[in-house]
LUMSE-399064 format. One record per residue: residue number from 1; residue in three letters; x, y, z of N, C-alpha, C in turn. Coordinates in nm, 2 decimals, m for minus. Layout:
! LUMSE-399064
   i  aa n.east n.north   n.up ca.east ca.north  ca.up c.east c.north   c.up
 NUM ALA      X       Y      Z       X        Y      Z      X       Y      Z
...
! end
This chain:
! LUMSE-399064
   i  aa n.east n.north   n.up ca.east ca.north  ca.up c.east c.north   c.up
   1 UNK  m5.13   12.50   2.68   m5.04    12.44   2.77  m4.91   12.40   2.69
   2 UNK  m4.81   12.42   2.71   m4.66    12.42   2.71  m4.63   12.32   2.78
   3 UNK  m4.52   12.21   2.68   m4.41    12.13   2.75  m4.25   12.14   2.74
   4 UNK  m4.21   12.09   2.79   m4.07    12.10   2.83  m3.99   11.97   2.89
   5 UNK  m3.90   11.95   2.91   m3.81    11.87   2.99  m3.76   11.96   3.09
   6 UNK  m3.72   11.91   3.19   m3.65    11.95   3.31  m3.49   11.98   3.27
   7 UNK  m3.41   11.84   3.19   m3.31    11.93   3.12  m3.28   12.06   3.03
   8 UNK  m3.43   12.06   2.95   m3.41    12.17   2.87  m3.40   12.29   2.95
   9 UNK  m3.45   12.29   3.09   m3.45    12.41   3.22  m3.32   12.38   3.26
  10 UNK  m3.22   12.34   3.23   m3.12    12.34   3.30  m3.09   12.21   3.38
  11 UNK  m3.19   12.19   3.37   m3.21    12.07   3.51  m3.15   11.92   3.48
  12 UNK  m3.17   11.81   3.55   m3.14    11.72   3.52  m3.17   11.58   3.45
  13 UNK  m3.31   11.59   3.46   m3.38    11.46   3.41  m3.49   11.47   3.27
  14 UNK  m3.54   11.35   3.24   m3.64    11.37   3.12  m3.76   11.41   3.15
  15 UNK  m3.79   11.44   3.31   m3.92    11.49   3.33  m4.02   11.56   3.24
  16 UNK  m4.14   11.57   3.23   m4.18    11.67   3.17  m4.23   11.80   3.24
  17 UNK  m4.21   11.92   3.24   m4.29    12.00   3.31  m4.38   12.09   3.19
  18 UNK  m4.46   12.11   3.27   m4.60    12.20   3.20  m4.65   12.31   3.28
  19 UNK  m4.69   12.42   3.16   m4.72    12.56   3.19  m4.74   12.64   3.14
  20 UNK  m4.87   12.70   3.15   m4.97    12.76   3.04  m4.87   12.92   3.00
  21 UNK  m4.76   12.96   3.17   m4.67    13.06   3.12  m4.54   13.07   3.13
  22 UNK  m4.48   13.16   3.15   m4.31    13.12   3.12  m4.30   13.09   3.29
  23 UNK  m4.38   13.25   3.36   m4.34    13.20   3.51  m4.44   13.07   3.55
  24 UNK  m4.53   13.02   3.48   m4.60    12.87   3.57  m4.48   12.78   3.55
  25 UNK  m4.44   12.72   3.44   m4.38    12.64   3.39  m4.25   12.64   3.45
  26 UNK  m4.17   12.76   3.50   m4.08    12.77   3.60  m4.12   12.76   3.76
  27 UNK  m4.21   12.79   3.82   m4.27    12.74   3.92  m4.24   12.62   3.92
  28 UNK  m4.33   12.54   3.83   m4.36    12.36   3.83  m4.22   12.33   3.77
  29 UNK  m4.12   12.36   3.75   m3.94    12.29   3.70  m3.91   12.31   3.88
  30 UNK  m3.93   12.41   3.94   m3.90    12.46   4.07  m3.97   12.34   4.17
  31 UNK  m4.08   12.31   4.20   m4.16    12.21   4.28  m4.07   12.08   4.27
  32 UNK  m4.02   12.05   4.11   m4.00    11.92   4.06  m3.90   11.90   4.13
  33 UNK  m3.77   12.01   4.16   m3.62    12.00   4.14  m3.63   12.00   4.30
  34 UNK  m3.71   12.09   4.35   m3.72    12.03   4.52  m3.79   11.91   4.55
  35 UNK  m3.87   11.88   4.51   m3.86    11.72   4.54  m3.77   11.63   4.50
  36 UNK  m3.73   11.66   4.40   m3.60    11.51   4.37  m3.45   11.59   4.50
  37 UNK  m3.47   11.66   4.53   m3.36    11.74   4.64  m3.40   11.67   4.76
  38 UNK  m3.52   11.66   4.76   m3.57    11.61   4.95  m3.59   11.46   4.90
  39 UNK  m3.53   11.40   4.83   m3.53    11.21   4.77  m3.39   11.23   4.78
  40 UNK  m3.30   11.32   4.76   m3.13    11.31   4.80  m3.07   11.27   4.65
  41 UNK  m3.18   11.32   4.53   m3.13    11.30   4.39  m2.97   11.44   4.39
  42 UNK  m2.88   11.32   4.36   m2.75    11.42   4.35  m2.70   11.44   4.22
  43 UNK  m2.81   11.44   4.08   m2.82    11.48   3.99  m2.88   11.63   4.01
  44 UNK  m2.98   11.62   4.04   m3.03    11.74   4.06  m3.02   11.84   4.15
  45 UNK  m2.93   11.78   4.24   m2.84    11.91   4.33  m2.71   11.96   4.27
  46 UNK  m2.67   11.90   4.15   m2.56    11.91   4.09  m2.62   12.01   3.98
  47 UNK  m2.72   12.01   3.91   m2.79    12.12   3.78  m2.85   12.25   3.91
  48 UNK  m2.86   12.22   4.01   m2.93    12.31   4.07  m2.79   12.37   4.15
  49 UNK  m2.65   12.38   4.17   m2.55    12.43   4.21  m2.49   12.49   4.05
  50 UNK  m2.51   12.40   3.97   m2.48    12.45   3.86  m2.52   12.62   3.77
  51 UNK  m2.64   12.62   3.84   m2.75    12.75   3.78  m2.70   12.86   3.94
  52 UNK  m2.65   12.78   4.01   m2.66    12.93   4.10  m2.53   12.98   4.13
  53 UNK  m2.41   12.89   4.01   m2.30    12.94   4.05  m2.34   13.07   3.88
  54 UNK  m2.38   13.08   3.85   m2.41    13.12   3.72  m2.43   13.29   3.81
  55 UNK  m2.37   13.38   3.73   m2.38    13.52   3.83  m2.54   13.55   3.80
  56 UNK  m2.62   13.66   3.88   m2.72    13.75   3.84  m2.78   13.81   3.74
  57 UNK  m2.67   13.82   3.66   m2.71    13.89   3.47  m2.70   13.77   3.40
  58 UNK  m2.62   13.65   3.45   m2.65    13.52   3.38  m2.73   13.45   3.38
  59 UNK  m2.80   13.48   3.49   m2.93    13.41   3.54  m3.09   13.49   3.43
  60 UNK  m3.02   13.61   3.51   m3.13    13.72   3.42  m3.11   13.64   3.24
  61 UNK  m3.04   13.66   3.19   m2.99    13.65   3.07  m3.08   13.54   3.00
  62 UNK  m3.02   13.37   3.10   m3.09    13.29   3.10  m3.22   13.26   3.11
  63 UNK  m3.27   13.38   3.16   m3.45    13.33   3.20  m3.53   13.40   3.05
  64 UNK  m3.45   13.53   3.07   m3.52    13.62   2.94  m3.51   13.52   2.81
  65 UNK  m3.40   13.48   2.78   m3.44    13.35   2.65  m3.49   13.27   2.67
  66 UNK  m3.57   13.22   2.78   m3.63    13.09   2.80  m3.77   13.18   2.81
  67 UNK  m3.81   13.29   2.85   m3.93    13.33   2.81  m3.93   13.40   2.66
  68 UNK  m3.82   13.44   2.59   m3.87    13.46   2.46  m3.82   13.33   2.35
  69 UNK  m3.81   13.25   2.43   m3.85    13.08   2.35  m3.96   13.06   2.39
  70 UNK  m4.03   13.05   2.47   m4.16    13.00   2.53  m4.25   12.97   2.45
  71 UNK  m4.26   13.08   2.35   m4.37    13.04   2.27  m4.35   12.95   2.10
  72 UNK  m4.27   12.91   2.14   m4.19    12.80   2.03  m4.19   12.65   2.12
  73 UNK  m4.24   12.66   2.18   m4.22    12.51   2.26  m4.33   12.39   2.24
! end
């Protein structure tokens, strides 16, 4: 099992999320960022506008080094 922070995903807070893979561990950052969204957290509608103004190869770009870090975490 693998941890992380929610900022280190981009995101906004010290949360920790956990995940045995690159896509669980993005799943469970994903579950987290929508619940602090439906609490009306305007941190984390601000990192989550932030990642989607980011084009499609940037996105790609960004996920591919977060799964070949994955195993350094």
């Amino acid at each position: 099992m693998k941890t992380t922070t929610c900022k280190n995903l981009r995101g906004a807070c010290s949360a920790e999320i956990f995940g045995e893979t690159p896509e669980e561990m993005s799943e469970n950052c994903k579950s987290h960022v929508m619940e602090m969204l439906q609490i009306g957290d305007t941190e984390h509608q601000a990192a989550m506008e932030s990642m989607m103004k980011l084009s499609p190869e940037e996105q790609q770009n960004w996920y591919k080094e977060f799964v070949e870090s994955f195993p350094n975490l």
